[in-house]
PLY file of the C-alpha trace (Angstrom):
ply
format ascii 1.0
element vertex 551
property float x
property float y
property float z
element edge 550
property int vertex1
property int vertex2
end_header
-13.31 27.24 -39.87
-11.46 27.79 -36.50
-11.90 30.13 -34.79
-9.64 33.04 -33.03
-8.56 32.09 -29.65
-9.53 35.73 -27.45
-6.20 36.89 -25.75
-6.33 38.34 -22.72
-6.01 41.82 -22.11
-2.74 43.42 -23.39
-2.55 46.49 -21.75
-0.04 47.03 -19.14
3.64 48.05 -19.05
5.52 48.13 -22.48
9.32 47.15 -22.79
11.77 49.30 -24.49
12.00 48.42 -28.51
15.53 46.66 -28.63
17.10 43.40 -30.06
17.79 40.50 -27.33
16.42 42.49 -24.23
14.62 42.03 -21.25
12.55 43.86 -18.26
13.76 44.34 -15.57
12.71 42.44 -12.40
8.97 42.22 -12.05
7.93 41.66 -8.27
4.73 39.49 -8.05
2.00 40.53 -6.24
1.51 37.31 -5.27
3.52 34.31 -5.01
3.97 31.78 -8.06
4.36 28.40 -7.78
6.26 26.59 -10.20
6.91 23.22 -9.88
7.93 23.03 -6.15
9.94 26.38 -6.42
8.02 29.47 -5.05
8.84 32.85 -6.83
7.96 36.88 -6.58
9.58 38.10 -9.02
9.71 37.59 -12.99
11.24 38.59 -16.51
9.52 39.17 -19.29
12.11 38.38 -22.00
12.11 39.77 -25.80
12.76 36.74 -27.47
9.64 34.84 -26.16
10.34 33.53 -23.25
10.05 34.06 -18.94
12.50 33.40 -16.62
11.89 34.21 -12.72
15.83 33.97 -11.11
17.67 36.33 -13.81
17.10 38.06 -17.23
17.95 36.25 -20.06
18.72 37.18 -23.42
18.94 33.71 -25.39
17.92 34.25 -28.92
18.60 30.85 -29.99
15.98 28.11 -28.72
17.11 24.57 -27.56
15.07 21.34 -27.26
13.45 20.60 -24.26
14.86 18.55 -22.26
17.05 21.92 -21.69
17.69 22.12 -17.77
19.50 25.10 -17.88
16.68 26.62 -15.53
12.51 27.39 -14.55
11.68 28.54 -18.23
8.12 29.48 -19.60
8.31 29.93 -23.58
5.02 30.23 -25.75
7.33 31.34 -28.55
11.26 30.64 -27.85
13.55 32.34 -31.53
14.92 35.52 -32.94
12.76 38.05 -31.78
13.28 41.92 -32.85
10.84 44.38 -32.28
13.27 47.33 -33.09
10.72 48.53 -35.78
7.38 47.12 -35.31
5.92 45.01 -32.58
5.23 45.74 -29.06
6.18 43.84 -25.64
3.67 44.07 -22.41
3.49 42.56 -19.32
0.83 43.34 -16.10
-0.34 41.61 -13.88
-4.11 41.50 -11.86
-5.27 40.63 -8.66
-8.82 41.61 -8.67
-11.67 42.17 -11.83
-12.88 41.09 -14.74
-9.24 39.23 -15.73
-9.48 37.21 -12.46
-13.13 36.30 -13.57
-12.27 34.86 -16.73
-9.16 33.08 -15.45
-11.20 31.44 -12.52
-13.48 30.66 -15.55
-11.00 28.98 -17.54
-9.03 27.62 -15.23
-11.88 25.85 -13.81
-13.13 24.39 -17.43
-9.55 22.97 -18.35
-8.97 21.32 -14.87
-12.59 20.36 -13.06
-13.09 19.68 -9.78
-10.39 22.12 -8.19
-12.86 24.70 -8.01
-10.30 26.73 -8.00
-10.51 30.53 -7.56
-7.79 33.03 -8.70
-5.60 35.43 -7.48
-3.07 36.33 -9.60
-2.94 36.50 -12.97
0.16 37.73 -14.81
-0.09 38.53 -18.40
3.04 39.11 -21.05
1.88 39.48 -24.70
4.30 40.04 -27.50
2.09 41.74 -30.14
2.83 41.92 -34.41
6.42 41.49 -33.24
8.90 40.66 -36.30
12.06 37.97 -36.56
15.62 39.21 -36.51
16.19 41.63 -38.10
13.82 44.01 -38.43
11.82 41.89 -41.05
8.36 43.77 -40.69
6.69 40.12 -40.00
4.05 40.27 -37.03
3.70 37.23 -35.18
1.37 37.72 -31.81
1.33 35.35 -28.84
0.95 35.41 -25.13
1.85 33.68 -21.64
-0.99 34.21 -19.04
0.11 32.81 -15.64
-2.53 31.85 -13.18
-2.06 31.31 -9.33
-4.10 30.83 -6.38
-1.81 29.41 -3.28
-0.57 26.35 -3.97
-2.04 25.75 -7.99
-0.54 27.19 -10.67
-0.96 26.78 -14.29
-0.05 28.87 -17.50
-1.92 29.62 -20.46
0.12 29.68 -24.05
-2.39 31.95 -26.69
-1.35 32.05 -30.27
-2.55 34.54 -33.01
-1.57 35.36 -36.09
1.86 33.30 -36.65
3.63 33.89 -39.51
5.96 31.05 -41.88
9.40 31.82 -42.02
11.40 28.22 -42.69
14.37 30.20 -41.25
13.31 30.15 -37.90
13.44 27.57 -35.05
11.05 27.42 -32.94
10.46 26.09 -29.17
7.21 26.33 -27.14
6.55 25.01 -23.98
7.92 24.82 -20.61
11.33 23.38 -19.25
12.96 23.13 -15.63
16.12 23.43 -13.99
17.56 19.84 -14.43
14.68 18.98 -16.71
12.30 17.16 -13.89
9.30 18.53 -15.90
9.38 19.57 -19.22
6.91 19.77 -22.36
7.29 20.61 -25.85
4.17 21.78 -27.78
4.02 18.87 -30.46
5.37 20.33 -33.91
6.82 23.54 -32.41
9.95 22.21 -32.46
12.32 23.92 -34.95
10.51 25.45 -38.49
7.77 23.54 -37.65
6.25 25.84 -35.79
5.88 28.74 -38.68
4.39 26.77 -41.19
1.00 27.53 -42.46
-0.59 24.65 -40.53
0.88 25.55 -37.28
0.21 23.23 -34.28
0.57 26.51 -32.14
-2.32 28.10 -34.27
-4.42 25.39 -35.08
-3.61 23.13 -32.16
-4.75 22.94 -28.61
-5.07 20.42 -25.39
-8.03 22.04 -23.74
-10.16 21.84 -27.09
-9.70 25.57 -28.41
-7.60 26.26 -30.94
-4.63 28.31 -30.22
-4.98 27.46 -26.72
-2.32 25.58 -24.63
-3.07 25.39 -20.83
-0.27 23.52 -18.40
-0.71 23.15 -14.62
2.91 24.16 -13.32
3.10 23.83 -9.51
3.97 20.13 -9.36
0.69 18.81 -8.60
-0.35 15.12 -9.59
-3.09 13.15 -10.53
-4.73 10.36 -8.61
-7.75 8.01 -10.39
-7.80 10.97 -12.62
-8.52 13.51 -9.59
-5.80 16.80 -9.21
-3.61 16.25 -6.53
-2.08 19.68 -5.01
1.74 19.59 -3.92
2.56 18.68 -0.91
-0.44 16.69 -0.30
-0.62 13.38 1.06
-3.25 10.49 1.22
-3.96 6.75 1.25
-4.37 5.00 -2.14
-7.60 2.83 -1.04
-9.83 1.47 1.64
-7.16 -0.35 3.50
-4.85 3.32 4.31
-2.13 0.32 4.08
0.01 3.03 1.39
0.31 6.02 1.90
0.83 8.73 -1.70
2.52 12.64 -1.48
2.18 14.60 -4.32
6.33 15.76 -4.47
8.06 18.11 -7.14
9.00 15.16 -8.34
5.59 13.21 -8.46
3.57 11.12 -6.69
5.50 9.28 -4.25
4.30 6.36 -2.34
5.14 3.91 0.41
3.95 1.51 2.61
2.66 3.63 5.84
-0.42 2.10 7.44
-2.47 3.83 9.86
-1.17 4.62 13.67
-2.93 1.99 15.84
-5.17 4.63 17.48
-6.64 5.71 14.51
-8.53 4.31 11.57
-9.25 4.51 7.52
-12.04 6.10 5.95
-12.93 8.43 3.09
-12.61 12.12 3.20
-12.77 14.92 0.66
-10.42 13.21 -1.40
-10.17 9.52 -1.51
-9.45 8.17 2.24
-6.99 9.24 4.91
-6.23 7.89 8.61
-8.66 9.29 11.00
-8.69 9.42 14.54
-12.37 8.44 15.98
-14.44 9.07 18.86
-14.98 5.34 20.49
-17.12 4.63 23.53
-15.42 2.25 26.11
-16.43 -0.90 28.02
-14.15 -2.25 30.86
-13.99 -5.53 32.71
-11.74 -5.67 35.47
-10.80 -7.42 39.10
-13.53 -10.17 39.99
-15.25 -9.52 37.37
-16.19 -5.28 36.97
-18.49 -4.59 34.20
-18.29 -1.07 33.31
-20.44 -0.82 30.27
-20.46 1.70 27.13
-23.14 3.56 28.72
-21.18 3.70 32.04
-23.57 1.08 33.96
-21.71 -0.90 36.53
-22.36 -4.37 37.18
-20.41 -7.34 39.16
-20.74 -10.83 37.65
-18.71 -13.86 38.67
-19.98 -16.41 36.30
-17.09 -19.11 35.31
-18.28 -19.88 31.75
-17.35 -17.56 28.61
-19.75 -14.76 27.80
-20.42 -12.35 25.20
-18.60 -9.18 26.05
-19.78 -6.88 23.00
-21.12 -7.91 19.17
-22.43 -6.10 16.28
-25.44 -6.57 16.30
-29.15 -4.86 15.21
-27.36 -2.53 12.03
-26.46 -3.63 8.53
-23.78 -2.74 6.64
-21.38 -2.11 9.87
-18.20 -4.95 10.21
-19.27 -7.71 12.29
-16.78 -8.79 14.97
-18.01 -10.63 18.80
-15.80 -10.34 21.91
-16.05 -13.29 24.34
-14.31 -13.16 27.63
-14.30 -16.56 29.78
-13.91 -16.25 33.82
-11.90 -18.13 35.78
-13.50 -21.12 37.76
-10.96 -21.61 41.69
-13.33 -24.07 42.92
-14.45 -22.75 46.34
-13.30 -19.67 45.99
-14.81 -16.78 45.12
-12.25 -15.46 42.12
-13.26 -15.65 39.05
-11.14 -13.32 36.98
-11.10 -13.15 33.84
-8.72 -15.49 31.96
-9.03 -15.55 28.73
-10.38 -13.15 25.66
-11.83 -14.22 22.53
-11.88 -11.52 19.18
-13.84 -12.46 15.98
-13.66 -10.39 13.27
-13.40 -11.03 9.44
-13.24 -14.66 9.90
-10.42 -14.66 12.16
-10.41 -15.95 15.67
-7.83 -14.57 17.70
-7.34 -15.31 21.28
-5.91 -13.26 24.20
-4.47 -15.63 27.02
-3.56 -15.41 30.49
-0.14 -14.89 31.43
0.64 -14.56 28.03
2.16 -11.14 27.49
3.72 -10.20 23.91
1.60 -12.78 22.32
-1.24 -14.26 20.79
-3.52 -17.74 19.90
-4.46 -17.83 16.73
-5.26 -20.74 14.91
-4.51 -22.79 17.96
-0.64 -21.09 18.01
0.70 -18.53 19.88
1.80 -16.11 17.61
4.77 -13.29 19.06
3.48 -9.61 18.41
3.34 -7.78 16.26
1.35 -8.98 13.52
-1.22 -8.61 11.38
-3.76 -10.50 9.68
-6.28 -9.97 6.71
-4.32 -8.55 4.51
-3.41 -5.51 7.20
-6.92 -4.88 8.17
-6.32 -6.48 12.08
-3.60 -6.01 13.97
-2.20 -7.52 16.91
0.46 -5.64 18.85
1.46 -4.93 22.70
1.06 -1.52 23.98
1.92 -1.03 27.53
1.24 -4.01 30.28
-1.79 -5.00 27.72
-1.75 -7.24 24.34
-4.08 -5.25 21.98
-6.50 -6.34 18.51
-6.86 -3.25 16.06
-9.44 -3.68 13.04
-9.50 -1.22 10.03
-13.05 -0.23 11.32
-11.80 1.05 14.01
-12.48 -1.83 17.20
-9.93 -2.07 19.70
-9.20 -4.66 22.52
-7.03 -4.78 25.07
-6.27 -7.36 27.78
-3.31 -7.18 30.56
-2.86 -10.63 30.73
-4.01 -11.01 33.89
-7.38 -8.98 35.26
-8.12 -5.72 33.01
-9.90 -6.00 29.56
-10.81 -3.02 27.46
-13.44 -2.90 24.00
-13.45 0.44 22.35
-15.72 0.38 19.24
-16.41 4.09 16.77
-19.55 6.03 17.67
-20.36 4.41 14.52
-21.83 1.56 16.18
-24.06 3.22 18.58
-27.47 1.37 19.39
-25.71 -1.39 17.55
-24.26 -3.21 19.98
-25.26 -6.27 22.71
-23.52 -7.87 25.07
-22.54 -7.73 28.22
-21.12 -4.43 27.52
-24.72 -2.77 26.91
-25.99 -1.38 23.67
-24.33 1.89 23.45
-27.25 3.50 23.21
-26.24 6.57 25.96
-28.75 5.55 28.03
-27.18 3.15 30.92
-31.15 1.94 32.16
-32.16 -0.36 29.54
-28.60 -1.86 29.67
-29.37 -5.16 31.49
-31.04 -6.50 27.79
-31.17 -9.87 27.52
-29.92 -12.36 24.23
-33.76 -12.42 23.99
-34.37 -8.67 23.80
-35.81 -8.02 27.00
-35.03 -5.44 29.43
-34.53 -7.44 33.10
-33.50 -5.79 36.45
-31.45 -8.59 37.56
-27.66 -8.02 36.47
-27.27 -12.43 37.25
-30.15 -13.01 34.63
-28.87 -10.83 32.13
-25.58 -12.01 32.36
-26.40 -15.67 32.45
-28.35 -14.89 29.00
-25.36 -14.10 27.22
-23.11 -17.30 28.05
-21.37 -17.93 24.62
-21.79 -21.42 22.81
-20.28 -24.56 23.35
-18.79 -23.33 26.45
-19.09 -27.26 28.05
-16.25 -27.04 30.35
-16.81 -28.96 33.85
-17.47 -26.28 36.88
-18.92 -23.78 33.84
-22.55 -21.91 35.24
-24.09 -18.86 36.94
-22.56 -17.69 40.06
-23.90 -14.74 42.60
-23.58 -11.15 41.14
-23.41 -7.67 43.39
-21.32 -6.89 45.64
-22.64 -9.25 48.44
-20.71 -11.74 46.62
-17.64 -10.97 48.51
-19.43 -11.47 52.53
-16.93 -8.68 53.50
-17.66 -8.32 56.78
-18.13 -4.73 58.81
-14.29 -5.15 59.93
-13.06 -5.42 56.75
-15.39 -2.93 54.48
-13.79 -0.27 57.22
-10.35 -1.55 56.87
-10.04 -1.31 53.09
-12.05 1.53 52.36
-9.66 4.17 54.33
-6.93 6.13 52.59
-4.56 3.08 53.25
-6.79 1.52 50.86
-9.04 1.23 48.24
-10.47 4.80 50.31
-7.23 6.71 48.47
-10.01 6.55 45.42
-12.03 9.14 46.27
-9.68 11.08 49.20
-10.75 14.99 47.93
-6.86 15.72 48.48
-5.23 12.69 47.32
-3.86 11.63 43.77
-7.27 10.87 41.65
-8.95 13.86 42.75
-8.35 15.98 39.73
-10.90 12.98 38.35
-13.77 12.65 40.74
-15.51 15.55 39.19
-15.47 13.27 35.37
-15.58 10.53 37.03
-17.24 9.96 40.52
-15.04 7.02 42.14
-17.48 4.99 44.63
-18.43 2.34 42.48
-14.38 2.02 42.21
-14.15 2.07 45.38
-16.57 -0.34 46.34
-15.44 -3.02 43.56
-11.47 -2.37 45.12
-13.54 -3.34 48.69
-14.86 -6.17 47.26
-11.99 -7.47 45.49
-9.99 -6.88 48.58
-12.36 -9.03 50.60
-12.21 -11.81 48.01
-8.12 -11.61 48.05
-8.37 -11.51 51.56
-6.12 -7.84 51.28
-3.49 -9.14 49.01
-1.83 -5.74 48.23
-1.33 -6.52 44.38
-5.00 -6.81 44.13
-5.71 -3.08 45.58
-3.22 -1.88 43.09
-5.27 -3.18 40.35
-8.09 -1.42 41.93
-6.15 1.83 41.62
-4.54 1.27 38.06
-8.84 0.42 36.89
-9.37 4.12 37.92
-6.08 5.43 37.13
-7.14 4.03 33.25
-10.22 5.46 33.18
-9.51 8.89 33.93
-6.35 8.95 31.66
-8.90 8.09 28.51
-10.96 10.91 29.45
-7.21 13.03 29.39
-7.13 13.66 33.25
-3.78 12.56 34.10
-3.46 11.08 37.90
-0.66 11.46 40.38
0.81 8.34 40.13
3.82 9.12 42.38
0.91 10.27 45.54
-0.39 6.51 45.41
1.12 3.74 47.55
4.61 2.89 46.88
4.25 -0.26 46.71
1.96 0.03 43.65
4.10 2.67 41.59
4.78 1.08 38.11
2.83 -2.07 38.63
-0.58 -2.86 36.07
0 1
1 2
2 3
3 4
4 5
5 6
6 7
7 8
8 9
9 10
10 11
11 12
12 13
13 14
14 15
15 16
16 17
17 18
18 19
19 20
20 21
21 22
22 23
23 24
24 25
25 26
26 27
27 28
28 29
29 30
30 31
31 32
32 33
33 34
34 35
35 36
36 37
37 38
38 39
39 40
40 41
41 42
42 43
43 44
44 45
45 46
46 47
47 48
48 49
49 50
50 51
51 52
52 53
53 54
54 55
55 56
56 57
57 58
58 59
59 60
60 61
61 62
62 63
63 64
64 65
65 66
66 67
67 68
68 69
69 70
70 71
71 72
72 73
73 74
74 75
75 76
76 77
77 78
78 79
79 80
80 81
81 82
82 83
83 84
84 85
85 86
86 87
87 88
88 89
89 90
90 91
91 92
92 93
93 94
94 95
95 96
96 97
97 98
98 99
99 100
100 101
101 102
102 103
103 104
104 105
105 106
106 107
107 108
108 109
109 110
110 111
111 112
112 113
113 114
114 115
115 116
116 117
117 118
118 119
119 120
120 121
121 122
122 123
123 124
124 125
125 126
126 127
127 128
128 129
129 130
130 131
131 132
132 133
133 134
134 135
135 136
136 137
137 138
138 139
139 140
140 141
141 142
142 143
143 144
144 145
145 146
146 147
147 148
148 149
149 150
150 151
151 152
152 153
153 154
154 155
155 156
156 157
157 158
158 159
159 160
160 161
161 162
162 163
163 164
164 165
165 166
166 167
167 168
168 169
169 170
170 171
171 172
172 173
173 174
174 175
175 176
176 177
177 178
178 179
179 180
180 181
181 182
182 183
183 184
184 185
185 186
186 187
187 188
188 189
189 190
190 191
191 192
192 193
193 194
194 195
195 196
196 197
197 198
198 199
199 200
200 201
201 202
202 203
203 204
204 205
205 206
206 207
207 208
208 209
209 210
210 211
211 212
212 213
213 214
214 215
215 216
216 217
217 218
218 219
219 220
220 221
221 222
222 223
223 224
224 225
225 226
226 227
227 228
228 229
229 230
230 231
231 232
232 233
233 234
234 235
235 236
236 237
237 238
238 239
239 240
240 241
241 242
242 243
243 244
244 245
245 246
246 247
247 248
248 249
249 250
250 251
251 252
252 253
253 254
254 255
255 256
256 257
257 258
258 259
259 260
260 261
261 262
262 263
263 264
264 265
265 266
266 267
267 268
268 269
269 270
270 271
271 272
272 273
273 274
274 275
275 276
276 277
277 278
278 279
279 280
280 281
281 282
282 283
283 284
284 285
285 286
286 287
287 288
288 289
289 290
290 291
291 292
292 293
293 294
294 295
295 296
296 297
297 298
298 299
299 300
300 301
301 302
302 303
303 304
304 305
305 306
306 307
307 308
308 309
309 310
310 311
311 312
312 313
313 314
314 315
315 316
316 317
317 318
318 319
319 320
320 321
321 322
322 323
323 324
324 325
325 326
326 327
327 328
328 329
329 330
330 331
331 332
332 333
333 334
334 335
335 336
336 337
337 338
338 339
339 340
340 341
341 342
342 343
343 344
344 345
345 346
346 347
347 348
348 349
349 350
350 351
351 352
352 353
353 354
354 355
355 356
356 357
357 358
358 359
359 360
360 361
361 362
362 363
363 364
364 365
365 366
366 367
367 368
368 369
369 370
370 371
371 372
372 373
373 374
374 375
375 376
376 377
377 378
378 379
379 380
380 381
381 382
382 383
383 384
384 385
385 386
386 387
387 388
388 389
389 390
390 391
391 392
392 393
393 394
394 395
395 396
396 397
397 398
398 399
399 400
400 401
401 402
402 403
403 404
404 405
405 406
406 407
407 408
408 409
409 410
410 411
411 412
412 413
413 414
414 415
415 416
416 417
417 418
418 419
419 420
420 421
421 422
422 423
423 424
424 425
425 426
426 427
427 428
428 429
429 430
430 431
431 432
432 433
433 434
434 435
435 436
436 437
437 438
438 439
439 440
440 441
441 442
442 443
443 444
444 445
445 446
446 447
447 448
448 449
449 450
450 451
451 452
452 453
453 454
454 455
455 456
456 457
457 458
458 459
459 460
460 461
461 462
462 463
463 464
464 465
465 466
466 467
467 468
468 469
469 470
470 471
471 472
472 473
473 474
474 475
475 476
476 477
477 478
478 479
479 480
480 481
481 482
482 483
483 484
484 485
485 486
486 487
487 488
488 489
489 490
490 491
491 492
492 493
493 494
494 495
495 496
496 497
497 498
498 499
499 500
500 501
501 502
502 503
503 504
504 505
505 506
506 507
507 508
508 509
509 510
510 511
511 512
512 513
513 514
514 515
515 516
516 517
517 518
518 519
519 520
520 521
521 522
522 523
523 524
524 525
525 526
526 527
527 528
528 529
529 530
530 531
531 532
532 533
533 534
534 535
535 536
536 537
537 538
538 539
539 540
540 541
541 542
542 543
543 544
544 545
545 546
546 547
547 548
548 549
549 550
């Protein structure tokens, strides 16, 4: 035996008793979604149907697809309730009805939990069919709202035969976008002693029809809210909006600054916190932890590598030094990325471009089915991963590695292990903790580096043998001294970021260069990079002139 579906409460507001009528405008007390549309107002029409723009009086029902306009009908035919039969409508916005709608709402549609705040209810109770036949059929349209969801409830009580009668229940839309037709309302169908209305249902209770009307979609079988947008999986390579008109989607990976991962939903392009390592000039070590080292070693060395976590994406930077001969220089020439079996090389003079495979490939492109990418941003040729590792290199003296706070204490390297703690940085391959930056450095010389003139050079700054002339010349505000001048274009950063060990490494460099100007402008654009990643921006048009716009 089925059992009666409870309507909701059918108290309210009562329309006059007439043939073919309608209320008058009903303002909402809160807005109604309905399939991209957003109303305040409604009618409550006599012959079984809701319309929100105008009254309407149709009497005889049409198959959906209609698209005549927004139309709610539990119980579209020749409706009179001239003798017996009563119309209501109200509407709720706190109470018990808002209890039970949250209630149900939440049973036919899980995991919105979704909490009410409107609920309209029009009930046409024992009315009869034209004319005045004394039948009484009973049914009801309960809409439900909370901001953006929307969904309406169809009840159905007692429903009386008459073979006369068509019959259409459901929903329709202006141009028919979305439509539904209750199966077997259609026509005299939907009178007959087995009534699908009656006896029928999609949420399991008989007499019960329940529709979510705002436009939302479905994802993997999760409710997607209009107007929503996310990435269908792991990769954020396409990106899905819930429309009016369904789920859209396109190709729209993630920005290069950011990176994919799961949120509430499924996963969505996420900008992350990174910790930075620099290498710069002859060679600069600034590390994750903000140790500073100098290290002119001519072989290729480890910068950073995953290493001492599970479950994190491997990758290895290796960075190889130049070898002059007798001089001094040994700037960095080349940079090495490994990451999901791809080896991808960063050259030397080679702006706009990169090795891989043994070919220089023009930027940008991407590899691993979109989870690297190789593109140019600025003076500097740059390798993005889908985890979220970036590297950058100038093609000529500045390298950067910026890996998620993910990988903290899981990192080695010259670059430290990004543990926040800058003493224990100078950890060698073997695990130990040495004072000597030349030992530590030496201990991470990459594999197979065989190349003739490849080994350990001096480290520290008495590399350069800058004599007591020079250290004066090029550390006044000519100079490398314009660093840390309390009035001069990088002040706004000494207080983040102190500037004597950028001084002293533009000294140095200086001294090796013997006071080639383009190498002090490097020295400026080093600290002119590091303060604009920690957002101070530096007066660029205070420095020399002869270094405005150069890397």
């Amino acid at each position: 035996m089925v059992a009666s579906v409870p309507l909701y409460d059918r108290t309210g507001t009562t329309l006059q008793r007439q043939d073919d009528g309608s209320s008058s405008v009903i303002a909402l007390q809160q807005t109604f979604v309905y399939f991209g549309h957003i109303y305040n107002q409604i009618y409550v029409n006599h012959n079984g149907h809701l319309t929100f723009n105008n009254p309407w009086s149709s009497w005889s029902p049409r198959s959906f697809p209609y698209g005549g306009r927004d139309l709610i009908a539990p119980f579209w035919t020749d409706l009179d309730n001239r003798e017996n039969g009563e119309i209501t409508y109200n509407q709720y916005t706190s109470g018990s009805i808002l209890n039970q709608a949250t209630q149900d709402v939440n049973r036919y549609f899980p995991g919105l939990r979704f909490s009410v705040r409107l609920v309209f209810v029009a009930t046409w109770y024992e009315v009869a069919f034209f004319p005045r036949s004394g039948d009484r059929t009973t049914f009801q349209a309960v809409l439900i709202s909370a901001n953006q969801y929307s969904f309406v409830l169809m009840n159905y009580g007692t429903i009386l035969a008459s073979t006369s009668r068509n019959i259409q229940a459901g929903y329709d839309t202006f141009n028919s976008t979305h439509h539904f037709t209750i199966p077997g309302s259609s026509y005299a169908n939907g009178t007959d002693s087995y009534s699908n209305l009656r006896y029928g249902s999609n949420v399991g209770v008989a007499g019960r029809w329940a529709f979510r009307v705002d436009g939302g979609c479905t994802f993997n079988g999760s409710p997607v809210q209009l107007g929503d947008s996310f990435w269908s999986d792991n990769t954020c390579h396409q990106r899905c909006t819930c429309t009016s008109v369904g789920l859209q989607c396109q190709n729209h990976p993630c920005s290069f600054s950011q990176i994919c991962r799961r949120d509430h939903f499924q996963f969505s392009c996420q900008t992350v916190k990174r910790g930075t390592c620099t290498i710069t000039g002859d060679p600069h070590y600034y590390t994750f932890d903000r140790q500073v080292f100098h290290f002119q070693g001519t072989c290729t060395y480890v910068l950073s590598e995953q290493c001492g976590r599970a479950g994190l994406p491997y990758y290895r930077v290796e960075g190889k030094n130049e070898n002059r001969g007798s001089t001094r220089v040994a700037w960095t020439r080349l940079v090495k990325v490994f990451v999901y079996d791809e080896v991808i090389e960063l050259v030397k003079g080679h702006r706009a471009e990169a090795k891989v495979n043994g070919s220089y490939v023009a930027t940008p492109f991407s590899l691993h089915n979109n989870s690297v990418q190789v593109y140019q941003s600025g003076f500097s040729v740059v390798v993005s991963t889908d985890f979220g590792l970036l590297v950058s290199y100038d093609a000529y003296h500045y390298v950067t590695i910026k890996v998620p706070y993910d990988y903290q204490n899981a990192t080695c390297g010259l670059c430290g292990n990004f543990n926040n703690n800058a003493k224990d940085d100078f950890r060698t391959r073997q695990g130990q903790v040495v004072s000597s930056d030349v030992v530590f450095a030496n201990s991470w010389k990459a594999l197979g580096d065989d190349d003739p003139g490849c080994g350990p050079r001096c480290g520290g700054l008495n590399c350069a043998a800058c004599t007591s002339a020079q250290t004066n010349l090029y550390s006044n505000n000519e100079h490398c001294g314009i660093l840390q001048n309390p009035s001069g274009p990088f002040a706004n950063c000494h207080r983040q970021i102190p500037p004597q060990t950028y001084v002293d490494s533009c000294v140095y460099d200086l001294c090796v260069g013997g006071g080639y100007q383009p190498i002090l402008c490097q020295g400026l654009s080093t600290y002119a990079r590091q303060c604009e990643q920690h957002g101070i921006q530096v007066n660029t048009w205070r420095q020399p002139s002869f270094c405005v716009g150069k890397s």
